[in-house]
Structure formats: C-alpha cells, structure tokens
C-alpha positions as YAML, in Angstrom:
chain: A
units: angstrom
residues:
- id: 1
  name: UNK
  ca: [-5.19, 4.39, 11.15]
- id: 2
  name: UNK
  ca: [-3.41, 7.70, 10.54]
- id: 3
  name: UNK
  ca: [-3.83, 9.96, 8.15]
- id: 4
  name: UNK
  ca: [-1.08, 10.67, 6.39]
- id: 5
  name: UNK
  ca: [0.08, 14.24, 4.60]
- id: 6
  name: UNK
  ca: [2.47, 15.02, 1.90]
- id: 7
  name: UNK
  ca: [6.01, 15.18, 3.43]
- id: 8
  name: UNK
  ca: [6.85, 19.10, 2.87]
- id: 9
  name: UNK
  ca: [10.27, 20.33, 4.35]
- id: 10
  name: UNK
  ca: [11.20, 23.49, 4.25]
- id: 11
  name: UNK
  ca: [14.35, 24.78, 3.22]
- id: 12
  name: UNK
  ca: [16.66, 26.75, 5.62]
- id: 13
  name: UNK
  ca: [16.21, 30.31, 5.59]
- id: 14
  name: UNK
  ca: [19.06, 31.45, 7.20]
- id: 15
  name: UNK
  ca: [22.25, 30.35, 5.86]
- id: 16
  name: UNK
  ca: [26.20, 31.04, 5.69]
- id: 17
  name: UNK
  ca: [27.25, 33.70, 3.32]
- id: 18
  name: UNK
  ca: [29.77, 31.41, 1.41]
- id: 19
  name: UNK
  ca: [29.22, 33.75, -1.88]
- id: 20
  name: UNK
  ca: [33.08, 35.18, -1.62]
- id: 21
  name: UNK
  ca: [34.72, 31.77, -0.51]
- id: 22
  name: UNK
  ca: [35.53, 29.47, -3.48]
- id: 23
  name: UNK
  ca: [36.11, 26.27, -1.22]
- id: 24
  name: UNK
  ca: [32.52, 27.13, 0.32]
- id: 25
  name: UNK
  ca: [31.35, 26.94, -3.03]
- id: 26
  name: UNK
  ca: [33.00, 24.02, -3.95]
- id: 27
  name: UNK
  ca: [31.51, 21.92, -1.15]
- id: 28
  name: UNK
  ca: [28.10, 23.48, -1.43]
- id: 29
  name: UNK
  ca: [28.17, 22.37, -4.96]
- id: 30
  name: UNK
  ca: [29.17, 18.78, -4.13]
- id: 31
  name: UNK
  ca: [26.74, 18.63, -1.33]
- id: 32
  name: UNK
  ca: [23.79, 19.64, -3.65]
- id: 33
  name: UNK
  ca: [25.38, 16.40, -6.25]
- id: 34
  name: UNK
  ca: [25.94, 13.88, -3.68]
- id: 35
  name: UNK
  ca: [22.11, 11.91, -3.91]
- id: 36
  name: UNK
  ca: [20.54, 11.58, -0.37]
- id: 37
  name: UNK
  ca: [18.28, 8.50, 0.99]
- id: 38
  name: UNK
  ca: [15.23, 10.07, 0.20]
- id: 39
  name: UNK
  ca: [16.58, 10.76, -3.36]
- id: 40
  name: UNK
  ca: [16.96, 8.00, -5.96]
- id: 41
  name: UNK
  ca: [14.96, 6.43, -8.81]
- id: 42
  name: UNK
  ca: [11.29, 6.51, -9.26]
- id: 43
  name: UNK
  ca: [9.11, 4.22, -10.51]
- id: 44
  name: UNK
  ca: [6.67, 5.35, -13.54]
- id: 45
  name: UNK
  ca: [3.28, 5.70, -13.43]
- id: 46
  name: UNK
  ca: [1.80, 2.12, -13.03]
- id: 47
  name: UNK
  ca: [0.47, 0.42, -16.13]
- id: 48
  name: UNK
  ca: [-1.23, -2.86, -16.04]
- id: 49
  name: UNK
  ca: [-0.15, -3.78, -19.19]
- id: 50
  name: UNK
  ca: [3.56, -3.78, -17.88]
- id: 51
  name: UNK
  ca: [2.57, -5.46, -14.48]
- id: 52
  name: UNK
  ca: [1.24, -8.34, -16.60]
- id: 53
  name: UNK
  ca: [3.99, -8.60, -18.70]
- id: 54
  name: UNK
  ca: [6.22, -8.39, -15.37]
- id: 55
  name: UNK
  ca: [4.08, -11.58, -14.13]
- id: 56
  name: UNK
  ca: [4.66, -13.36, -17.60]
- id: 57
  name: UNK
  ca: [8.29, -12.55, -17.80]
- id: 58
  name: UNK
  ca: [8.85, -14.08, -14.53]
- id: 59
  name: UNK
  ca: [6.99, -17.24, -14.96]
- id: 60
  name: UNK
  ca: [8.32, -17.35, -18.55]
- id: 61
  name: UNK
  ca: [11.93, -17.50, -16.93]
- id: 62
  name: UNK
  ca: [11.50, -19.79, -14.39]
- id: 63
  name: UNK
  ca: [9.79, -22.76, -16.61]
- id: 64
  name: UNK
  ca: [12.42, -21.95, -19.08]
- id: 65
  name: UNK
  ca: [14.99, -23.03, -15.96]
- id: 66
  name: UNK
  ca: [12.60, -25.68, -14.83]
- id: 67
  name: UNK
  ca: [12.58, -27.11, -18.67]
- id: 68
  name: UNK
  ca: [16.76, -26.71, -18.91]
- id: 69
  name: UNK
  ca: [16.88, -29.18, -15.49]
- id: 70
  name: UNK
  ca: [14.77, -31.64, -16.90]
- id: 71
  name: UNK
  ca: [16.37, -31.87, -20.14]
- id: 72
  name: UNK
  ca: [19.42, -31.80, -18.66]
- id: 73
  name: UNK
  ca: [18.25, -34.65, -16.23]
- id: 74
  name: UNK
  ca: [16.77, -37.00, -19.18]
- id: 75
  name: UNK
  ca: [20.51, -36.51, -20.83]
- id: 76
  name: UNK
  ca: [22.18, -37.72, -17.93]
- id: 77
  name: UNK
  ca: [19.94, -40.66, -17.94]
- id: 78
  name: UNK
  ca: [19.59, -41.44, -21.62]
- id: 79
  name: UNK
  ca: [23.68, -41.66, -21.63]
- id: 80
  name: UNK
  ca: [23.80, -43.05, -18.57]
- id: 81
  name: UNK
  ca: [26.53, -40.27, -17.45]
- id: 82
  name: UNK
  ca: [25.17, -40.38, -13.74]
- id: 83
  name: UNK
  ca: [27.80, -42.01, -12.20]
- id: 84
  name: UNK
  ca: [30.42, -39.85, -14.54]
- id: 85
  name: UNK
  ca: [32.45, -36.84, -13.45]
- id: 86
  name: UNK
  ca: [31.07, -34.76, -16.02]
- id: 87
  name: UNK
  ca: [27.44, -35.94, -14.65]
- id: 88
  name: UNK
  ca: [28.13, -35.16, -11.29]
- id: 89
  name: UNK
  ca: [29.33, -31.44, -12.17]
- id: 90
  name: UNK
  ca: [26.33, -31.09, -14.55]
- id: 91
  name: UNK
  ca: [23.73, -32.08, -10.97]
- id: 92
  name: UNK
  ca: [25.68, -29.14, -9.48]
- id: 93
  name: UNK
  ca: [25.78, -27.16, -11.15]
- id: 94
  name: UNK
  ca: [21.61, -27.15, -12.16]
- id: 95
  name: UNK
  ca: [21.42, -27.08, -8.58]
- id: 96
  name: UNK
  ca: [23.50, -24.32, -7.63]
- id: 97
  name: UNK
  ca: [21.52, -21.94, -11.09]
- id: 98
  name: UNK
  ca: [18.05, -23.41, -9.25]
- id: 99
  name: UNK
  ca: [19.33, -22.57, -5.70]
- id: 100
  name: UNK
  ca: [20.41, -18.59, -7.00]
- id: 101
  name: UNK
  ca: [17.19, -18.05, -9.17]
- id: 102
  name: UNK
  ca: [15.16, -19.09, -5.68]
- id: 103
  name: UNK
  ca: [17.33, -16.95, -3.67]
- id: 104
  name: UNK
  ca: [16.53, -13.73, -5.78]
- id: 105
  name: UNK
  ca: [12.94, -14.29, -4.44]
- id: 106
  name: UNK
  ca: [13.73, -15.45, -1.12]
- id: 107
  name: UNK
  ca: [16.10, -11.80, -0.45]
- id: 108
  name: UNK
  ca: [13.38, -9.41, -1.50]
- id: 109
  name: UNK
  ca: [11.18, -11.18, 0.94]
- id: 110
  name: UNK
  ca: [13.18, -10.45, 3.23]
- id: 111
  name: UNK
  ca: [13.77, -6.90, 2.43]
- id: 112
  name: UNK
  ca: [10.25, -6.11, 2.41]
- id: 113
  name: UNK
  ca: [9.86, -5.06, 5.76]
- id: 114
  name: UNK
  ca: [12.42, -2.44, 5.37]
- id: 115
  name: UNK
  ca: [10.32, -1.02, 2.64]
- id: 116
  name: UNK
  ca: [7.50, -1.02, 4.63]
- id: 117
  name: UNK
  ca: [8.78, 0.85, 7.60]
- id: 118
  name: UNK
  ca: [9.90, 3.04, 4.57]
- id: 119
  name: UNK
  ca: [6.59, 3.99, 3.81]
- id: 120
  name: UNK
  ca: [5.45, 6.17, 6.61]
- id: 121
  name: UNK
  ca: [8.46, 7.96, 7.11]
- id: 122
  name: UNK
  ca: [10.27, 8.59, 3.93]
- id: 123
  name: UNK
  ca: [7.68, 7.67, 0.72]
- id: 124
  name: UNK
  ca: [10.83, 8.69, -1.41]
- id: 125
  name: UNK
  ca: [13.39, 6.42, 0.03]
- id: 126
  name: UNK
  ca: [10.93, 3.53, -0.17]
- id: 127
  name: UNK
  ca: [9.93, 4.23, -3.46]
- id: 128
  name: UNK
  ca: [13.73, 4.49, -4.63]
- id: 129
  name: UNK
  ca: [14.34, 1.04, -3.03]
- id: 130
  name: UNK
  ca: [11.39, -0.40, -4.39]
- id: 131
  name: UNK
  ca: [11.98, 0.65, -7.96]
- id: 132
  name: UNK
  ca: [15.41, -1.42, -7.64]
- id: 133
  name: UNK
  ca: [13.78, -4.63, -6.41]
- id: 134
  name: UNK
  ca: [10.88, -4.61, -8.81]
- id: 135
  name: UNK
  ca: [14.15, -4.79, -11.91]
- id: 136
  name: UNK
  ca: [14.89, -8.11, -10.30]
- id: 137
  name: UNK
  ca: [14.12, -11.12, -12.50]
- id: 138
  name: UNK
  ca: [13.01, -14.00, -12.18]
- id: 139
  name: UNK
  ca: [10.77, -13.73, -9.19]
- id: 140
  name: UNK
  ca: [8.52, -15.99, -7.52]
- id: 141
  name: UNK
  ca: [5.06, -14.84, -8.37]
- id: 142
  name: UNK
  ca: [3.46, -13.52, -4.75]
- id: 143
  name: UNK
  ca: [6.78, -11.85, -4.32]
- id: 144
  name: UNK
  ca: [6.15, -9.90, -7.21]
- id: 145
  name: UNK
  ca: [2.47, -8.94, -6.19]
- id: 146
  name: UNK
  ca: [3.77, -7.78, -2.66]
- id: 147
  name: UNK
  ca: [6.12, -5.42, -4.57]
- id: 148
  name: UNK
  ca: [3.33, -4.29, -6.02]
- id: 149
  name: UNK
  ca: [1.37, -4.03, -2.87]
- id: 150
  name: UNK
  ca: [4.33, -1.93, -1.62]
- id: 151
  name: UNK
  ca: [4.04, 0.45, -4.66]
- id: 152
  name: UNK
  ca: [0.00, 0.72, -4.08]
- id: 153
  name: UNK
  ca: [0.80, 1.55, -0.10]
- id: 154
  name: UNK
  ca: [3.74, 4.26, -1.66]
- id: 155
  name: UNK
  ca: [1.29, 6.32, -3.79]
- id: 156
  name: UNK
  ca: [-1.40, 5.89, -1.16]
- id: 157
  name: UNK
  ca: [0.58, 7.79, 0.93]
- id: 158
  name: UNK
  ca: [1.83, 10.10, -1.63]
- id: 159
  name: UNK
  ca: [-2.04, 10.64, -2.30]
- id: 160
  name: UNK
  ca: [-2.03, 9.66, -5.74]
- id: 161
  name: UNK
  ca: [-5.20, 7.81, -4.84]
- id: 162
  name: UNK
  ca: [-6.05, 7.08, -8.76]
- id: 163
  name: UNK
  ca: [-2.84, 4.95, -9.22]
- id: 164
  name: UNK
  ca: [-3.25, 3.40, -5.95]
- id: 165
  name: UNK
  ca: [-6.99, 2.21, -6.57]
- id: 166
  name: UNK
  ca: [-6.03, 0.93, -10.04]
- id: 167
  name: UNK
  ca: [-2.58, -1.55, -8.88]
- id: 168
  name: UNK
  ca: [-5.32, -2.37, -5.80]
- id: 169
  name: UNK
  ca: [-7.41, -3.66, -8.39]
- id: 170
  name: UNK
  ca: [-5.11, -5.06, -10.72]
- id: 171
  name: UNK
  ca: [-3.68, -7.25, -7.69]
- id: 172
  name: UNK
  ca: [-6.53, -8.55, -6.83]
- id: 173
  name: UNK
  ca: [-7.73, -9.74, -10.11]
- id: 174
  name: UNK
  ca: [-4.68, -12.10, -9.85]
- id: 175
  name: UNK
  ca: [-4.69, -15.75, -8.00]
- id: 176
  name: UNK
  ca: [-2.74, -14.05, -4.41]
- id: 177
  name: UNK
  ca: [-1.71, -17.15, -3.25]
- id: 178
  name: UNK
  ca: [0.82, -17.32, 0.25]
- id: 179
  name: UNK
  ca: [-0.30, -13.85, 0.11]
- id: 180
  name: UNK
  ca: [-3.77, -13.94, -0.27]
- id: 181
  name: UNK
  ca: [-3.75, -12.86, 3.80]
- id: 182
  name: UNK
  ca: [-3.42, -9.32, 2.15]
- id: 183
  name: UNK
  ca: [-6.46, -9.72, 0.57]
- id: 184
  name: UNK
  ca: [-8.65, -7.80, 3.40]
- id: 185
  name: UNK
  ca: [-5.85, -4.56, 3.30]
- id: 186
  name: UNK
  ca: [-5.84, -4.22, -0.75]
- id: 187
  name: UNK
  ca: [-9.47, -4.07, -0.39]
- id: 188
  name: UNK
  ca: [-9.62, -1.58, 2.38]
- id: 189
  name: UNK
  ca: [-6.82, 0.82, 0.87]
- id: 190
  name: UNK
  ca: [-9.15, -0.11, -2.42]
- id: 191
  name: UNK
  ca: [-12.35, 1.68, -1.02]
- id: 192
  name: UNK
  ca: [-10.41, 4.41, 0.33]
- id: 193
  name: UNK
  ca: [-8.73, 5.91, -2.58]
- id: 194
  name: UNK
  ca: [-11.92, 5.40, -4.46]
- id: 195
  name: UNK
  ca: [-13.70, 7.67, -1.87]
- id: 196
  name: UNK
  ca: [-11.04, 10.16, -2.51]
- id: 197
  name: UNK
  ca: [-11.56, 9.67, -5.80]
- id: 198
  name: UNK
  ca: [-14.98, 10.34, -5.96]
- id: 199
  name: UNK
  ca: [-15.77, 7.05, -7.22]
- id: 200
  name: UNK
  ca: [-18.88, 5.87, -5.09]
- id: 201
  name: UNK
  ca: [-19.91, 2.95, -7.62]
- id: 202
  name: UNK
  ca: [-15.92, 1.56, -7.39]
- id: 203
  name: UNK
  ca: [-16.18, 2.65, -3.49]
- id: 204
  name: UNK
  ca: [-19.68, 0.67, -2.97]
- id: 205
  name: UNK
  ca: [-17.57, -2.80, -5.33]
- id: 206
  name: UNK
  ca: [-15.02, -2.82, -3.01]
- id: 207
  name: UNK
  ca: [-17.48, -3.05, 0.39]
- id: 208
  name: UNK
  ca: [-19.34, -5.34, -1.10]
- id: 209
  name: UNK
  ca: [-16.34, -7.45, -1.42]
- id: 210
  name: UNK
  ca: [-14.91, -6.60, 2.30]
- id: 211
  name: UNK
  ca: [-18.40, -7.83, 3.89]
- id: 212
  name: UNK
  ca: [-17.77, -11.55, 2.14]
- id: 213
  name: UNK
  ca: [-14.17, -11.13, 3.54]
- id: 214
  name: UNK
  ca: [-13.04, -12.43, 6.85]
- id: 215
  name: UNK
  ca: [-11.16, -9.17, 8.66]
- id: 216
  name: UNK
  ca: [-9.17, -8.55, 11.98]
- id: 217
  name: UNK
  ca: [-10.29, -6.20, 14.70]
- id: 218
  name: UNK
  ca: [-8.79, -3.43, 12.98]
- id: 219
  name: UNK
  ca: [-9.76, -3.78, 9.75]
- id: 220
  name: UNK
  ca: [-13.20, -4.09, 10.91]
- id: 221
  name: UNK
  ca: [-13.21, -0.73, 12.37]
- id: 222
  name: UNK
  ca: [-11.32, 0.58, 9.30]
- id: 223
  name: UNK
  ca: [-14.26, -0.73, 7.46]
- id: 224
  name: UNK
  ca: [-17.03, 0.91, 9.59]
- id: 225
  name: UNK
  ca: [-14.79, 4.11, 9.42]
- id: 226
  name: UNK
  ca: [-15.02, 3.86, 5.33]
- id: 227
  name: UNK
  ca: [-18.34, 2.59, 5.35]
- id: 228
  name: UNK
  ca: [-19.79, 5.14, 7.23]
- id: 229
  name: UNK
  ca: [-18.14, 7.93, 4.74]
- id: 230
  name: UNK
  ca: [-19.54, 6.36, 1.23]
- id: 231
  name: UNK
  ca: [-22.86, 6.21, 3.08]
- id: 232
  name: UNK
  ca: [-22.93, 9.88, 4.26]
- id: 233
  name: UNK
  ca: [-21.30, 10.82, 1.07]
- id: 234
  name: UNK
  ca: [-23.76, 8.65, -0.75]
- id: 235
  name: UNK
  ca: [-26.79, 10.19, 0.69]
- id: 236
  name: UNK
  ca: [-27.88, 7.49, 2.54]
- id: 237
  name: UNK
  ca: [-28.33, 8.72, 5.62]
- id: 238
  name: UNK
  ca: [-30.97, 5.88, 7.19]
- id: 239
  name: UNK
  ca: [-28.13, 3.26, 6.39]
- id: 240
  name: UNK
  ca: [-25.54, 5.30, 8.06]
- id: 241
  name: UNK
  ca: [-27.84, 5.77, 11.29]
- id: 242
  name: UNK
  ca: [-28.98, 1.90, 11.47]
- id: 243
  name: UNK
  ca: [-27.55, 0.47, 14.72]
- id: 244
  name: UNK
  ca: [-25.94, 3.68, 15.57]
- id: 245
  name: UNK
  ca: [-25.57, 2.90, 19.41]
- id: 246
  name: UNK
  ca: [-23.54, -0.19, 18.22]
- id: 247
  name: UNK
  ca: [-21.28, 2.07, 16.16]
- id: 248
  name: UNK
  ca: [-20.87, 4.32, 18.62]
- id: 249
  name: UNK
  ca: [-19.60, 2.18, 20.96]
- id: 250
  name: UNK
  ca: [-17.14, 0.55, 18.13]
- id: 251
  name: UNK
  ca: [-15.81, 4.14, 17.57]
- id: 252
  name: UNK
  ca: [-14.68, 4.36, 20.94]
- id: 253
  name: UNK
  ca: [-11.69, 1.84, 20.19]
- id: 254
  name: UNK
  ca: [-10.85, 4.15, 16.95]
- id: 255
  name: UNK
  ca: [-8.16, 6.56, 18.10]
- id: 256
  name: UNK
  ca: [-9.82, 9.87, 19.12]
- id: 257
  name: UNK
  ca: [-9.57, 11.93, 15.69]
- id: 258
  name: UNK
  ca: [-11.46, 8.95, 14.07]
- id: 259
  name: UNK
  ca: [-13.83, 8.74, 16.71]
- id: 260
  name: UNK
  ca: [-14.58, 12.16, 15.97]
- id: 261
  name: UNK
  ca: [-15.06, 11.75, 12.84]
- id: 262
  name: UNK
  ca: [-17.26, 9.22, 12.57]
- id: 263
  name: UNK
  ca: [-19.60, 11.29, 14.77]
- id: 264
  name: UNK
  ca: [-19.02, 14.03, 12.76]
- id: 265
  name: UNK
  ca: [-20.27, 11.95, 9.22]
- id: 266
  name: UNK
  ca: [-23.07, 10.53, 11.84]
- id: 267
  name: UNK
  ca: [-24.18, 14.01, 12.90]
- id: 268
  name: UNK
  ca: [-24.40, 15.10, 8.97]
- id: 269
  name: UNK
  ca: [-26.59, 12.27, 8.43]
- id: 270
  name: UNK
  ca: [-28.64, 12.69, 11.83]
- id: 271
  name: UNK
  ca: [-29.58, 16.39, 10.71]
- id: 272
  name: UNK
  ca: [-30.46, 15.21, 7.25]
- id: 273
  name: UNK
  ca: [-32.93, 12.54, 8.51]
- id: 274
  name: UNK
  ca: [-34.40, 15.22, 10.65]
- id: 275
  name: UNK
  ca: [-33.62, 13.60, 13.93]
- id: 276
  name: UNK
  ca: [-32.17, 16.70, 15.33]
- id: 277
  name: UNK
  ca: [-31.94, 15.53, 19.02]
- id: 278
  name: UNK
  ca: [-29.66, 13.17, 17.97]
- id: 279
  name: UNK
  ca: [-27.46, 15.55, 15.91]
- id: 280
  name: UNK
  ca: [-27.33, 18.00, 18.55]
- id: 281
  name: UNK
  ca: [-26.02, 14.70, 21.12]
- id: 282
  name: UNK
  ca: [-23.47, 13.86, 18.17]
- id: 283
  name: UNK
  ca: [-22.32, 17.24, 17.36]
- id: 284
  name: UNK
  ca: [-21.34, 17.99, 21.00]
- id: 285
  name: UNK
  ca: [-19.24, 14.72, 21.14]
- id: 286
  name: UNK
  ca: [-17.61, 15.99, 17.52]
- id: 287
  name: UNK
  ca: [-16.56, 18.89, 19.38]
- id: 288
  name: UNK
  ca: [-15.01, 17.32, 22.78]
- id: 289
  name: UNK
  ca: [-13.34, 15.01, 20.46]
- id: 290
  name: UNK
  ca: [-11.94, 16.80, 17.76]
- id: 291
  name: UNK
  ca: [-9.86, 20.13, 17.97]
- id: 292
  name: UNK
  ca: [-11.33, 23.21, 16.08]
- id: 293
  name: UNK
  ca: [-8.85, 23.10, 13.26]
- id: 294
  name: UNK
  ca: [-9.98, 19.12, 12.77]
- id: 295
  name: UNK
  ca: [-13.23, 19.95, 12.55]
- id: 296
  name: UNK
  ca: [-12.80, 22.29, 9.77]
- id: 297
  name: UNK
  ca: [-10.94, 19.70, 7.97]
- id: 298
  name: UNK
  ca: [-13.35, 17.34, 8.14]
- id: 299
  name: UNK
  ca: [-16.12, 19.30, 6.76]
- id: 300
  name: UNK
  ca: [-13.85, 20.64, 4.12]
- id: 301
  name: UNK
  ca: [-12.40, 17.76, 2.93]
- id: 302
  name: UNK
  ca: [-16.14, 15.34, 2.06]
- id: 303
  name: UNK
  ca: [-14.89, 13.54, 5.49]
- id: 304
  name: UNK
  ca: [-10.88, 12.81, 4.45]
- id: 305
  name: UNK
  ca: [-10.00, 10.67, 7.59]
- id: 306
  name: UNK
  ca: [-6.83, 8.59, 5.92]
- id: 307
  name: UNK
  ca: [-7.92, 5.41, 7.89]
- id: 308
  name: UNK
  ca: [-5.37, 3.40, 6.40]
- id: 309
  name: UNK
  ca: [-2.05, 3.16, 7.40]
- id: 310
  name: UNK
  ca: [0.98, 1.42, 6.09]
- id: 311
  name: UNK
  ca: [0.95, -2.71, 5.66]
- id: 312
  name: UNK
  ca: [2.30, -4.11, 8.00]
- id: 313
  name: UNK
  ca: [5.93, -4.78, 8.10]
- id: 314
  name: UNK
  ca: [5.18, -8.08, 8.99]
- id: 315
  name: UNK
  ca: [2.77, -8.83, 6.91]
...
C-alpha cells in the first residue's frame, strides 16, 4: 500500500571535460548507444480491440494444433499405420509440436514474477520485458490475461490511470479462469485509477462489485482506504462517518501515512456534517500522523493516497 511516484533521475551535473580527447568521445558516444535495462521496447497504448484479437489469435492457433493431432490420429487409424515406423515418428512428433506450443505458456508463467518485482523498481525494464512476452504466440488463455494484468499494474504505476482503468475493465469482462484469484486486485487497482480519474460513477461500479467479492485482510483495508475517498469526494459525508470508531480502529493496521489519511478524508467529512468536536479529535491525529509536507499533499491532491501496490509476485 505505497504510493508510488514517477521515477525521475537526475542527470550528473558535474562531469569530465572529455571535449579535447577524441577516445573520450568515442566511448561517451558508445556509452550513450549501448541500450540499458531500463531502456528497451514499449508497448503502445492499450486497445481492446487488439487485446481481443490477441485472445482470438491464440485460441485460433491452438485448436488449429488440436485439429492437426486429431486428423493426424484418425489417419494413423484409418490406415492402420500404428504399428508402422512412419506411425510411430508421426505420434512423436505431434507430441513433441503439442509439448513446445504448451511450453511457450508454461515459461512466461514462470517469468512473471520477475516482471512483477519489475514493477516497483524499474516500470521501464518491466515494461520492455513485458512487451517481448506479450509477441509470444500461441498462449494459454489466463497467461495472456496476467500479461495483461502486468501491463495494467505498469501504467498504474506510471500513473497513466486512464489506460490502467480501461485493460482493468477489459480483463474482467473476460471468463479469468486459474486466475480468477486476481479478481479482488483488478477491481481494487480498478476503483483507484477511476478516483484519479475523476470518474465517481466508474469509481462507485467497481465498489459495488468489491463488496460481492470475497477479499484478504489487505485488500479489505485497501478497500476502506478507497472507499472512504469516493465517499468524501462524493459528498457523502454521513456514509463516510457511519461506524467511524470501527474504521478507526481498522486504520490503525494501515501503515501510518494511510492512517493519516484516512483521518484526514474523515476530518473533511466530520467538519462538513457539522460535528466539529469530532473534526477537531481527527484533525489532531492527522497531524501526529502525518508530516507537514504529507498533509499538504493530501489536501492538494482530492486525497491521492496510491493504496495499491504492485501484484504480487506470487500471485
């Protein structure tokens, strides 16, 4: 539950004065040609037109391979060539082409967790990788969607919230299957970059659809954390102050700039309703919890906590 800021590095100041060496020159100018891991290919704006063509290319492929062993099966059989030479290197060899088309899937699987701890430290890098596995063909359909999942936790971080709330929903229009775990996080990073978006009536879809979703520990906090924003930014301060002595005490096991936050958006809300008692309580805590600089931010920024983090590399 971190936010997460644009990854700005400045370049040196201070360098060598290489202007009257040649060689100096030389290397600087192969230095600035030789790509870095943080430099590489990116992947174009998402369009759901290509992700569904994506989907039907890959399922096209593999009944097209699933069709060439049957046929190829029924031949052996018709001509009773089982038993032959030629039959036996015809069964390998449709086994070996099945075994390879499988393992395509079965290798970005397990590559996904290096994309993933990608994310949070080098968007970039990740987003270079992932541009390379998303060319591979044919994959196993949930595969493909946790590529995708990957690209929506990339420009999440990269705050290109619009893109990120549209693959979100685009994924989860489609049957998840093994992968429908990541139903609870789509949803979550869903709401999110619709509050940034200023979308309340996408924002107020997606917790709809969280409350009818079974969710961990965390992602029940991440949901009162997101909650709590649409309402105050909403306006609907009564809903954001019902059982507030409950969510309180849930805040306490958010890390302490979320904590402060959510008494911050509770505060806002407590001096709208007129209970000022209580906003003077909650506006004390804001200030033992959050630094000066956070506060600011918060009130600046409509309440831009970044409560979701990268997936899980696990996951």
């Amino acid at each position: 539950m971190n936010e997460y800021p644009p990854n700005n590095k400045d370049p040196d100041e201070d360098g060598p004065d290489d202007q009257g060496d040649p060689n100096a020159q030389t290397d600087q100018h192969a230095e600035q040609s030789t790509p870095t891991p943080s430099q590489g290919q990116h992947i174009p704006p998402f369009s759901p037109e290509h992700f569904l063509r994506d989907l039907w290319i890959d399922s096209a492929m593999r009944w097209a391979a699933f069709v060439v062993v049957i046929l190829a099966a029924g031949y052996l059989i018709l001509f009773n060539l089982t038993d032959s030479n030629l039959g036996l290197l015809t069964v390998l060899l449709l086994a070996l082409g099945w075994i390879m088309i499988n393992s395509i899937s079965a290798t970005l699987w397990r590559s996904l967790p290096e994309v993933t701890e990608l994310i949070g430290r080098d968007p970039a890098a990740a987003e270079a990788l992932l541009a390379e596995q998303l060319k591979r063909r044919p994959l196993v359909r949930w595969v493909r969607l946790m590529l995708y999942h990957r690209l929506a936790a990339i420009r999440h971080r990269q705050q290109r919230f619009h893109e990120s709330a549209v693959i979100c929903q685009s994924l989860l229009a489609q049957p998840l299957g093994p992968a429908r775990k990541q139903r609870g996080p789509l949803l979550l990073m869903l709401l999110e970059a619709q509050l940034q978006c200023g979308n309340l009536h996408g924002a107020y879809a997606a917790l709809m659809q969280l409350h009818a979703q079974p969710l961990s520990l965390i992602e029940s906090l991440q949901r009162l954390a997101l909650q709590t924003r649409y309402e105050v930014l909403a306006g609907h301060d009564a809903a954001a102050l019902v059982g507030v002595k409950q969510k309180l005490m849930l805040a306490e096991l958010m890390p302490a700039d979320h904590c402060g936050a959510m008494h911050a958006m509770l505060t806002t809300s407590a001096t709208r309703a007129g209970h000022q008692d209580l906003a003077d309580w909650l506006w004390r805590r804001t200030n033992l919890l959050c630094s000066p600089d956070q506060v600011e931010h918060l009130f600046s920024s409509p309440f831009a906590i970044g409560v979701i983090a990268p997936p899980d590399p696990n996951g």
